[in-house]
N, CA, C and O atoms as a CHARMM CRD file, in Angstrom:
* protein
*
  304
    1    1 UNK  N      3.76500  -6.14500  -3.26600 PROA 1      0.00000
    2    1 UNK  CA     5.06400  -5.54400  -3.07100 PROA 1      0.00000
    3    1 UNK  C      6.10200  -6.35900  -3.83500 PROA 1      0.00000
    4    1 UNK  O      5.85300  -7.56000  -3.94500 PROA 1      0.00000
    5    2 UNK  N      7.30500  -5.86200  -4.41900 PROA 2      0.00000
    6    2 UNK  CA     8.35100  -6.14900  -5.10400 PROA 2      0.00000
    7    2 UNK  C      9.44900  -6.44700  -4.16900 PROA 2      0.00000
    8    2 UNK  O      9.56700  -5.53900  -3.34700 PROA 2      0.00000
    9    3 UNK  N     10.21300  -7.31400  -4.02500 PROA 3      0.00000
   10    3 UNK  CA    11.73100  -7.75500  -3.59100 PROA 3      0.00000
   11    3 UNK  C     12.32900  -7.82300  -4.30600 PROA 3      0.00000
   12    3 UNK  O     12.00200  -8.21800  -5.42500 PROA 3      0.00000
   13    4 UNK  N     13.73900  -7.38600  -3.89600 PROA 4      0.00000
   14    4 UNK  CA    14.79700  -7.86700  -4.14800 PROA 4      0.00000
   15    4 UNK  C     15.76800  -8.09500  -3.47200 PROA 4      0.00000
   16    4 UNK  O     15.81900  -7.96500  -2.24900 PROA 4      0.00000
   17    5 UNK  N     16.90200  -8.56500  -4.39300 PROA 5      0.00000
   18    5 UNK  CA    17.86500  -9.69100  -3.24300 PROA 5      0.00000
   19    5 UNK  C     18.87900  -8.84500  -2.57200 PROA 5      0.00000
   20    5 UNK  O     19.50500  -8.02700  -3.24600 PROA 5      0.00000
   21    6 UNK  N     19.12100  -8.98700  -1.15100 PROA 6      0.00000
   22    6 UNK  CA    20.04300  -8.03500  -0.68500 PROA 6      0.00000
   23    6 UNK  C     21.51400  -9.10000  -0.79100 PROA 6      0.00000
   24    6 UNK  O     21.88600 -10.01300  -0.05400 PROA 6      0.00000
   25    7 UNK  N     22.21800  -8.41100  -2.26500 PROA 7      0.00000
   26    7 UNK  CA    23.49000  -9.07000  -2.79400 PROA 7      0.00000
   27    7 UNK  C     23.52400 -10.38200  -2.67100 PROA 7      0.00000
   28    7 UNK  O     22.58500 -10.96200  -3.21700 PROA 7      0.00000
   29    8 UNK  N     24.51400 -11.21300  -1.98400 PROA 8      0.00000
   30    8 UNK  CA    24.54500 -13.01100  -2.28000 PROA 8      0.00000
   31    8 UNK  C     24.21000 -13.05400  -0.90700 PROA 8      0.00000
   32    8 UNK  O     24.76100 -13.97800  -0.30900 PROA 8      0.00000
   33    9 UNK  N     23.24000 -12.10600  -0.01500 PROA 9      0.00000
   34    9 UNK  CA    22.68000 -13.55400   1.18400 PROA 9      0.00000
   35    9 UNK  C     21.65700 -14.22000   1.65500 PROA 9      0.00000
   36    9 UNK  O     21.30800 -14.83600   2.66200 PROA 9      0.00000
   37   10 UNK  N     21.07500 -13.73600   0.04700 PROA 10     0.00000
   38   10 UNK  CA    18.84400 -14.62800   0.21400 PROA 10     0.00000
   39   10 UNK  C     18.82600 -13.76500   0.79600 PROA 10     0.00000
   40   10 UNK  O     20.00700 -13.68400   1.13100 PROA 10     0.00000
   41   11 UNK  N     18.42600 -13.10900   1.14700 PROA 11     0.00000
   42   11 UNK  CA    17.82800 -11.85300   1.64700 PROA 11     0.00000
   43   11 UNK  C     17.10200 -11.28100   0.83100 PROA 11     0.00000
   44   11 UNK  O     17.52500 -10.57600  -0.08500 PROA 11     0.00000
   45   12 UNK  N     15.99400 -11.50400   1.05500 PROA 12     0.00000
   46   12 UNK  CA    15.06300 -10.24900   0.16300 PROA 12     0.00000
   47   12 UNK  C     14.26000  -9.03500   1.23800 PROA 12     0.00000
   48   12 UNK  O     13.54900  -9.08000   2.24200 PROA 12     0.00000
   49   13 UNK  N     14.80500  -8.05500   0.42200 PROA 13     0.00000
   50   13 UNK  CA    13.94700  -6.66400   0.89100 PROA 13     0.00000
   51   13 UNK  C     13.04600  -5.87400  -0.11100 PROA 13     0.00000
   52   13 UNK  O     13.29400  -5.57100  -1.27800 PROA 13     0.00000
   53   14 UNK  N     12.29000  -5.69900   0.40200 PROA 14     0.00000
   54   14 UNK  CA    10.78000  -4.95000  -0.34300 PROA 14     0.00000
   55   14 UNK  C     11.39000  -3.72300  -1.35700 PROA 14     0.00000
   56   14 UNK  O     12.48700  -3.16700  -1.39200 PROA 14     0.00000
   57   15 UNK  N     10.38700  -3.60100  -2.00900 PROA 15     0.00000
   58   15 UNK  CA    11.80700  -2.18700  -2.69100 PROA 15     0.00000
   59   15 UNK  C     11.28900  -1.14900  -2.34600 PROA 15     0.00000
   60   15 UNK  O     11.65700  -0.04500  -2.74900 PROA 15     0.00000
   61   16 UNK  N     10.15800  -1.39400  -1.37800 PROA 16     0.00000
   62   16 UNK  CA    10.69600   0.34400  -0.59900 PROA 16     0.00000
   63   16 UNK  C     10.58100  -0.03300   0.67800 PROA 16     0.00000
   64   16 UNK  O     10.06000  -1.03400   1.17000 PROA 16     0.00000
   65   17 UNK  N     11.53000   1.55600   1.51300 PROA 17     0.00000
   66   17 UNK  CA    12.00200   1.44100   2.56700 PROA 17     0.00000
   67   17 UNK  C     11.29000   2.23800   3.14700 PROA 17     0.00000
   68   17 UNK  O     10.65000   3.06200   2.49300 PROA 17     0.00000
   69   18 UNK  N     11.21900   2.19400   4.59800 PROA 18     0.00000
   70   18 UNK  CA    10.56400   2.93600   5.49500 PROA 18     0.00000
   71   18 UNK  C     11.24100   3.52600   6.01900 PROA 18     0.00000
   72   18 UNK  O     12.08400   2.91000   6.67300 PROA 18     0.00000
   73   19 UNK  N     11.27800   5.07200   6.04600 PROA 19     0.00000
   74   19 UNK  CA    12.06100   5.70900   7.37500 PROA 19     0.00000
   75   19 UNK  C     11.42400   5.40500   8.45700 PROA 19     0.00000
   76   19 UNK  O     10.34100   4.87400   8.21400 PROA 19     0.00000
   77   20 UNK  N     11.73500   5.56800   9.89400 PROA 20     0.00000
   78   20 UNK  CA    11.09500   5.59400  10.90900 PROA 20     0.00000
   79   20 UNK  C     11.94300   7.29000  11.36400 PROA 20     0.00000
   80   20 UNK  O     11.64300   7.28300  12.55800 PROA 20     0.00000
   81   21 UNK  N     12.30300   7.88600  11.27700 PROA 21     0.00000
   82   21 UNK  CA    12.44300   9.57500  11.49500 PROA 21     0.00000
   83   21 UNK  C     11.52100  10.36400  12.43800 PROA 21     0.00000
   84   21 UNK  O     11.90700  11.23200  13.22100 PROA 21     0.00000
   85   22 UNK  N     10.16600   9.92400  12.25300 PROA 22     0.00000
   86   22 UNK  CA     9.24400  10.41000  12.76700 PROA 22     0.00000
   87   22 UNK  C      8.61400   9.62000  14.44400 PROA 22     0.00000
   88   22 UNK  O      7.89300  10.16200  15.28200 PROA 22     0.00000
   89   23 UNK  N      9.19300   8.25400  14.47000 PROA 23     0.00000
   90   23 UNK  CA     8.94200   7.44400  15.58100 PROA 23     0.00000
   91   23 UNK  C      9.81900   8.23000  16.61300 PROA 23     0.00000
   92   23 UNK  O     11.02000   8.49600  16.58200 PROA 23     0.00000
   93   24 UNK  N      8.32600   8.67600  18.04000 PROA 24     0.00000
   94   24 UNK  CA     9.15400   9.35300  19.17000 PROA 24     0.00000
   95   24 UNK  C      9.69300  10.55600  18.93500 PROA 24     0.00000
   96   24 UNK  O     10.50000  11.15700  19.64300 PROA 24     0.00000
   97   25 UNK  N      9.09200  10.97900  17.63700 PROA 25     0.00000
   98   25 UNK  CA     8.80800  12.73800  17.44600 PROA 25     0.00000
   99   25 UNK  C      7.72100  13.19300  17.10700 PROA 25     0.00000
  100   25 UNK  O      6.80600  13.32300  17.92000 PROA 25     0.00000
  101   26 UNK  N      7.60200  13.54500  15.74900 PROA 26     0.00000
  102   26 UNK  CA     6.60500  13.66700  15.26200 PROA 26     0.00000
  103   26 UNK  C      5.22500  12.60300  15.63900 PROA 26     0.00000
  104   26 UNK  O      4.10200  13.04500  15.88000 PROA 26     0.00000
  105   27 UNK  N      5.54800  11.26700  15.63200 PROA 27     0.00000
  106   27 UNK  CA     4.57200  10.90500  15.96000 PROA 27     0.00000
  107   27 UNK  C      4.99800   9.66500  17.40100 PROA 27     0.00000
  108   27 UNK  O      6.01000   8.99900  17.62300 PROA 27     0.00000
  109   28 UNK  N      3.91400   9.77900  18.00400 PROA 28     0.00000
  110   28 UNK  CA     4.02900   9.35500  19.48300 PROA 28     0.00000
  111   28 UNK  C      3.84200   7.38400  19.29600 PROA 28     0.00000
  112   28 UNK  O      3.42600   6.66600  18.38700 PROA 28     0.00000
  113   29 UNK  N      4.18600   7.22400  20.15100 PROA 29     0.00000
  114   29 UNK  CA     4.41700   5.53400  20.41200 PROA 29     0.00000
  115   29 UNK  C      2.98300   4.56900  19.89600 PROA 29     0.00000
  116   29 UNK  O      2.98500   3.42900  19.43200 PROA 29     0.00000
  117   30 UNK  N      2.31600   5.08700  20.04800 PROA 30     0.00000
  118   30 UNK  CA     0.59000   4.52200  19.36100 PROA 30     0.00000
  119   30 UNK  C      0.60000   5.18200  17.67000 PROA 30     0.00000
  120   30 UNK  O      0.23400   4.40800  16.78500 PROA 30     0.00000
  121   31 UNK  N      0.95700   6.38400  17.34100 PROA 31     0.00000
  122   31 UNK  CA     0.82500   6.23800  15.70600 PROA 31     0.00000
  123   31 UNK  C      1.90200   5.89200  15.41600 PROA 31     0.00000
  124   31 UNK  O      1.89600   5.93400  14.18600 PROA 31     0.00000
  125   32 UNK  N      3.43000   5.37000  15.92900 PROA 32     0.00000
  126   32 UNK  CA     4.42500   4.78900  15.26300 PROA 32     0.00000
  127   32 UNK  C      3.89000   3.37100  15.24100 PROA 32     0.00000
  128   32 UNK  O      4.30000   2.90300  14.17900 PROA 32     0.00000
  129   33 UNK  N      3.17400   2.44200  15.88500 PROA 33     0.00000
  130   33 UNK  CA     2.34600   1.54800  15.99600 PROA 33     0.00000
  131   33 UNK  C      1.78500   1.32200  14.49200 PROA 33     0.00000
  132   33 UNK  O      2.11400   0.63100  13.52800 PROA 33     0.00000
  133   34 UNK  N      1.06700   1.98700  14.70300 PROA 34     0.00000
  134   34 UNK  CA    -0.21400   2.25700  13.32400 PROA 34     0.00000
  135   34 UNK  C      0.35800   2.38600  12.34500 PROA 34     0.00000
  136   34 UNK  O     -0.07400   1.69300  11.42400 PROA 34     0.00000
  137   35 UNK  N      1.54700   3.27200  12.03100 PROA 35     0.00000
  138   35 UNK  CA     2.49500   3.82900  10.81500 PROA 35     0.00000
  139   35 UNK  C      3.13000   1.88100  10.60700 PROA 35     0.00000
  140   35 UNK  O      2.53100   1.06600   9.90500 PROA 35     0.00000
  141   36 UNK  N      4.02900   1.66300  11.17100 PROA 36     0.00000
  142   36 UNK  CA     4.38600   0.20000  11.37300 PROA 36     0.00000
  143   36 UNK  C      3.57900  -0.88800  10.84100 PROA 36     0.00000
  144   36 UNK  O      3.83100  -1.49400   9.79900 PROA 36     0.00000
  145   37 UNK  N      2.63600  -1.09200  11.58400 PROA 37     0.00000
  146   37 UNK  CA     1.54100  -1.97900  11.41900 PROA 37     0.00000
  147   37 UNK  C      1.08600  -1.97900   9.57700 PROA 37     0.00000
  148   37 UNK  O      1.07100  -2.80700   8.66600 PROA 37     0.00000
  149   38 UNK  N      0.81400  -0.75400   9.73000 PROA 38     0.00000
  150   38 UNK  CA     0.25900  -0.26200   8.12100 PROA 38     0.00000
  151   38 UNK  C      1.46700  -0.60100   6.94500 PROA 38     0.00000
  152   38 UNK  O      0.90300  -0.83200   5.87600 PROA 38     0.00000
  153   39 UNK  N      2.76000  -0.68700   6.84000 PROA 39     0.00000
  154   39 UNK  CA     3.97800  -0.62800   5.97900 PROA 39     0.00000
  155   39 UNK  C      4.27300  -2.16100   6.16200 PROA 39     0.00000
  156   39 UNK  O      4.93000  -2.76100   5.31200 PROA 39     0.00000
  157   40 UNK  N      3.79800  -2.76600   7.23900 PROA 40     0.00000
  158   40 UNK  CA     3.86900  -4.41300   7.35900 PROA 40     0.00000
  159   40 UNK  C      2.87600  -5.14700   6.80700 PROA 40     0.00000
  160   40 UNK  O      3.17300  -6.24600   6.33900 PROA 40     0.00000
  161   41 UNK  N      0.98700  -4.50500   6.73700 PROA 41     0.00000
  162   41 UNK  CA     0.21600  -5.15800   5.52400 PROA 41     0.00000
  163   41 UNK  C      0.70500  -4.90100   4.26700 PROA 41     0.00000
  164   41 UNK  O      0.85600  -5.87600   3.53000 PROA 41     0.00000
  165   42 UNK  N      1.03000  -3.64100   3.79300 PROA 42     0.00000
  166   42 UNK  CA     1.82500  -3.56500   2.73000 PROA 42     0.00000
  167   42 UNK  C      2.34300  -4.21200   2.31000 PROA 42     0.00000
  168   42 UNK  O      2.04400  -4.35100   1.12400 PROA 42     0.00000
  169   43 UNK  N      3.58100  -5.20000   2.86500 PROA 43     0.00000
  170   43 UNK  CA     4.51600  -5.78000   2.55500 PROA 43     0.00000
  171   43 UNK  C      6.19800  -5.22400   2.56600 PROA 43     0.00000
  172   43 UNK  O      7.18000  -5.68700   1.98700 PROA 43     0.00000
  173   44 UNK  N      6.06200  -4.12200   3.41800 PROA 44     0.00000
  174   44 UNK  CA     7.20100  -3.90400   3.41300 PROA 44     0.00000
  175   44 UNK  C      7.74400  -4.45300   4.75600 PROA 44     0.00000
  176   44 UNK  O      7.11500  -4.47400   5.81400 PROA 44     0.00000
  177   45 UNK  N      9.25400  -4.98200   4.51300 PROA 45     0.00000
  178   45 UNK  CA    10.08600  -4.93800   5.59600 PROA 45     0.00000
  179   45 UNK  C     11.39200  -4.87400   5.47100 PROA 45     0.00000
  180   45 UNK  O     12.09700  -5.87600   5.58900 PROA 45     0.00000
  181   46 UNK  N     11.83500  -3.75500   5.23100 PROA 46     0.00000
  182   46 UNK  CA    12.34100  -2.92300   4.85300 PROA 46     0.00000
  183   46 UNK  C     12.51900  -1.26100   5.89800 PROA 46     0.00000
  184   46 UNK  O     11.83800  -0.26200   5.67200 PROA 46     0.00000
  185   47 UNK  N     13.36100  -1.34100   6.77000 PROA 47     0.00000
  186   47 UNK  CA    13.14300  -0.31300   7.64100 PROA 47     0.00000
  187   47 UNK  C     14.83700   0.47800   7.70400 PROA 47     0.00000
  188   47 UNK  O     15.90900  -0.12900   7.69800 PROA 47     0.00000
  189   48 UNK  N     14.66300   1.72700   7.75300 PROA 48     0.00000
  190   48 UNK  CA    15.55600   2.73200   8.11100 PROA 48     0.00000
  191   48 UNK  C     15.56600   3.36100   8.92300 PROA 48     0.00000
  192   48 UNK  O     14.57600   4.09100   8.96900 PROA 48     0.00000
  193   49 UNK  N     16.36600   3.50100   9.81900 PROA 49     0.00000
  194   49 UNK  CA    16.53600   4.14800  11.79600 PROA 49     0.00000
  195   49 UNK  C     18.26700   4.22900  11.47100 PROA 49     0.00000
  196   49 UNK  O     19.16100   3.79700  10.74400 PROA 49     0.00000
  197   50 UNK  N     17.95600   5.14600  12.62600 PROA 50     0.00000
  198   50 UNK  CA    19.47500   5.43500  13.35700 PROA 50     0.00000
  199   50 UNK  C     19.04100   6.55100  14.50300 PROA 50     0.00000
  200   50 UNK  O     18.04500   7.27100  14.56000 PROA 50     0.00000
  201   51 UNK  N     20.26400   6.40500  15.46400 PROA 51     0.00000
  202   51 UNK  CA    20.34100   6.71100  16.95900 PROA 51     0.00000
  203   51 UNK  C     20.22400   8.43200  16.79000 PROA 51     0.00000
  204   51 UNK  O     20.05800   9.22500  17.71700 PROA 51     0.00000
  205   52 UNK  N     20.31900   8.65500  15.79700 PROA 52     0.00000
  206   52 UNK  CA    20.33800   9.98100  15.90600 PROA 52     0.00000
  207   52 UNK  C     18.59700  10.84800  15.63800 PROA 52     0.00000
  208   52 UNK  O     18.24300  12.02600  15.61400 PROA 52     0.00000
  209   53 UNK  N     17.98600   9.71300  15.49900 PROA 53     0.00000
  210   53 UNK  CA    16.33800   9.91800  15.11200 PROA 53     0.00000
  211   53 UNK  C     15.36800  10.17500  16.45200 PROA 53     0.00000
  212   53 UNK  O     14.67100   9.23100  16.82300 PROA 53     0.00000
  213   54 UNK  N     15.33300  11.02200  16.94100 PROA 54     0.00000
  214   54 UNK  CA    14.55000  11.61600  18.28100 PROA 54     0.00000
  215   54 UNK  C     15.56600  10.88800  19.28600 PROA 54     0.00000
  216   54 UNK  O     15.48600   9.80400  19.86500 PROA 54     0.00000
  217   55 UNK  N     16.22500  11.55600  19.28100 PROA 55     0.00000
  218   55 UNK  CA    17.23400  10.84100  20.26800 PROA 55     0.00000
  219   55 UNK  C     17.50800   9.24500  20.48600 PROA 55     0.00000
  220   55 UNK  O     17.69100   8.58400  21.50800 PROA 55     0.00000
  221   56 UNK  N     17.46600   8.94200  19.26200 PROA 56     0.00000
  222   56 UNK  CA    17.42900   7.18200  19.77500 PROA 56     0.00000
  223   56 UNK  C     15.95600   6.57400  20.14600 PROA 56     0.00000
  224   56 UNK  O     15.88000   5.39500  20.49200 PROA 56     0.00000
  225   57 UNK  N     15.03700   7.21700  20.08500 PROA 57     0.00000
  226   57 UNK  CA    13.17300   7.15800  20.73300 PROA 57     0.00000
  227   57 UNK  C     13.21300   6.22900  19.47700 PROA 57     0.00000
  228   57 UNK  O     12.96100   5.03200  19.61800 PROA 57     0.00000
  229   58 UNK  N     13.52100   6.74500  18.25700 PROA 58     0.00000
  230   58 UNK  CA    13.01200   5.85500  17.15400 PROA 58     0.00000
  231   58 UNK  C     13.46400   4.60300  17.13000 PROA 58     0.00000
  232   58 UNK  O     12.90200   3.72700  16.47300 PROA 58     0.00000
  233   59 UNK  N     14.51100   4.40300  17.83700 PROA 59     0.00000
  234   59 UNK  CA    15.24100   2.27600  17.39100 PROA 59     0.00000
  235   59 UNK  C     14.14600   2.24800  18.62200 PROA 59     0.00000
  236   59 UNK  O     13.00800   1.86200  18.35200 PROA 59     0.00000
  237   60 UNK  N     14.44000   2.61700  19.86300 PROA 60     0.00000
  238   60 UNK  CA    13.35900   2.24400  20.90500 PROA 60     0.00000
  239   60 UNK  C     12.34900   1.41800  20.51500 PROA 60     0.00000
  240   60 UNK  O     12.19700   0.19800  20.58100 PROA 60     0.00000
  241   61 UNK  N     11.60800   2.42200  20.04600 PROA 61     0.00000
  242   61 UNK  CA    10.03100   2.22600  19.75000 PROA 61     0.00000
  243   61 UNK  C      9.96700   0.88400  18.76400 PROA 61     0.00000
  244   61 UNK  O      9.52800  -0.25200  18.94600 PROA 61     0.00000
  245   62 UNK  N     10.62500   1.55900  17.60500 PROA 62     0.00000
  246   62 UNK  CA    10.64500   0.03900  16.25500 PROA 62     0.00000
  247   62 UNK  C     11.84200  -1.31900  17.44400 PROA 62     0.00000
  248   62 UNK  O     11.67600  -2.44700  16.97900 PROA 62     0.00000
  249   63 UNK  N     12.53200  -1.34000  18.30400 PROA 63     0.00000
  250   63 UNK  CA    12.70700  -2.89600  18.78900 PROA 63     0.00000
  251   63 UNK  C     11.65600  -3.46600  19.22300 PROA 63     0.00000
  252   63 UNK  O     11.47900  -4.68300  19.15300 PROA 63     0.00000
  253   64 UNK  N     10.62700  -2.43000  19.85000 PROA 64     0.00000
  254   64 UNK  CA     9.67200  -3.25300  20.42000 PROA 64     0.00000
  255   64 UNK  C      8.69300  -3.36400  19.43800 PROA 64     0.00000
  256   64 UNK  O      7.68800  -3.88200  19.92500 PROA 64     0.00000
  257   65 UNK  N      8.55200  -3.07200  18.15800 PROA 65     0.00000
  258   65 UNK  CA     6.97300  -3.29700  17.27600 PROA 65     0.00000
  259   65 UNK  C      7.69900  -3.99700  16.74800 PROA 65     0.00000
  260   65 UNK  O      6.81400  -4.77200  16.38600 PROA 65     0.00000
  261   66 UNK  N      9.03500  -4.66000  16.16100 PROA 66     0.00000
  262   66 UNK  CA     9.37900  -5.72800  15.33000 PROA 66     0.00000
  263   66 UNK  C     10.02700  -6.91700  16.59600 PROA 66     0.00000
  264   66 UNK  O     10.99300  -7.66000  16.42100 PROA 66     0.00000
  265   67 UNK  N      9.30500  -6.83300  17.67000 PROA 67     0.00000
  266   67 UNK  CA     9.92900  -8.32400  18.74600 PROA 67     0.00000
  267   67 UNK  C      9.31900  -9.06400  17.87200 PROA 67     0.00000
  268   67 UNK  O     10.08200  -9.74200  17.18400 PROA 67     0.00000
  269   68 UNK  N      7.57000  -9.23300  17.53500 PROA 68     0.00000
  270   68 UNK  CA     7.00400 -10.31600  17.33000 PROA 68     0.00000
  271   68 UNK  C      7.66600 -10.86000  15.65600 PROA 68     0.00000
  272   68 UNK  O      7.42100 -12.04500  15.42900 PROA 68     0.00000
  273   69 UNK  N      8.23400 -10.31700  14.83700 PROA 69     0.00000
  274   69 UNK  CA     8.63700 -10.14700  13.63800 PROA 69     0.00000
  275   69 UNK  C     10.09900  -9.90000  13.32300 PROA 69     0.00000
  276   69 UNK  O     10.42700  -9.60800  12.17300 PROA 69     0.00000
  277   70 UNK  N     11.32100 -10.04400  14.66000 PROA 70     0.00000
  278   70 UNK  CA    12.75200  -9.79300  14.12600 PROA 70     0.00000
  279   70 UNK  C     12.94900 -10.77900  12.96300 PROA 70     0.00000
  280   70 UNK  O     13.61200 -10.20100  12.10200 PROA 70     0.00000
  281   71 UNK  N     12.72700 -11.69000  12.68900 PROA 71     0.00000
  282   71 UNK  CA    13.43600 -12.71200  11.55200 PROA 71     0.00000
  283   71 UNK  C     12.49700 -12.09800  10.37900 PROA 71     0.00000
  284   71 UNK  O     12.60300 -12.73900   9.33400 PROA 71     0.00000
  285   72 UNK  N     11.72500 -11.14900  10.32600 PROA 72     0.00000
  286   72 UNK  CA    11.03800 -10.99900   9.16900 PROA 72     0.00000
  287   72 UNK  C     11.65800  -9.65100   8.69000 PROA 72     0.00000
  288   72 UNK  O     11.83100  -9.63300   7.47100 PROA 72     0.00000
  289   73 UNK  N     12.01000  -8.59600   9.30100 PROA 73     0.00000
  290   73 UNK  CA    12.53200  -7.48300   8.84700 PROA 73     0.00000
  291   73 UNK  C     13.98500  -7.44000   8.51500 PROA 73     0.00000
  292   73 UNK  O     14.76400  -8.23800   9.03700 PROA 73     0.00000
  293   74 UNK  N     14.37500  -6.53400   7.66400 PROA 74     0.00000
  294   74 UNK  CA    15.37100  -5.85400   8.11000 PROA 74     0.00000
  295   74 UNK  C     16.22500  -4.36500   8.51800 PROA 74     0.00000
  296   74 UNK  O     15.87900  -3.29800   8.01100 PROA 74     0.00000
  297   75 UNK  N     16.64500  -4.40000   8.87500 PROA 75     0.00000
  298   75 UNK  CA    17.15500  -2.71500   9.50300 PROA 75     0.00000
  299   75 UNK  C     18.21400  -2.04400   8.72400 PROA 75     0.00000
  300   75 UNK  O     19.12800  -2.67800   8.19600 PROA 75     0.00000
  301   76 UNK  N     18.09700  -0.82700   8.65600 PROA 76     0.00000
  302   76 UNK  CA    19.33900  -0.24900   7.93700 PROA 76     0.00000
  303   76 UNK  C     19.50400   1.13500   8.58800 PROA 76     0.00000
  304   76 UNK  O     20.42100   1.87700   8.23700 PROA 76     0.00000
């Protein structure tokens, strides 16, 4: 996977992003798991949510699959 710098704060993000759209809709709390899990061997961390994504189900779900990993991602 490729990084780059998010502007002047060391921050590097993967250069691609993940929607999570589908976490707590389309797909249920065990394949948002798997979907997750899978975009993190990858090398991405790099994630996109907002409250308006299955009612908010989607930040839900992704706070609890990035506890073990908050200092490694980031959110947008």
């Amino acid at each position: 996977m490729q990084y780059h710098s998010l502007g002047r704060t060391g921050v590097k993000v993967s250069q691609l992003c993940f929607g999570t759209m589908s976490f707590g809709g389309d797909a249920d709390e065990a394949t948002s798991a798997q979907m997750f899990n899978r975009t993190r061997d990858a090398g991405i961390n790099f994630y996109d949510t907002a409250d308006a994504y299955s009612m908010g189900r989607s930040e839900e779900i992704l706070g609890r699959l990035i506890a073990d990993c908050r200092d490694d991602v980031v959110l947008t």
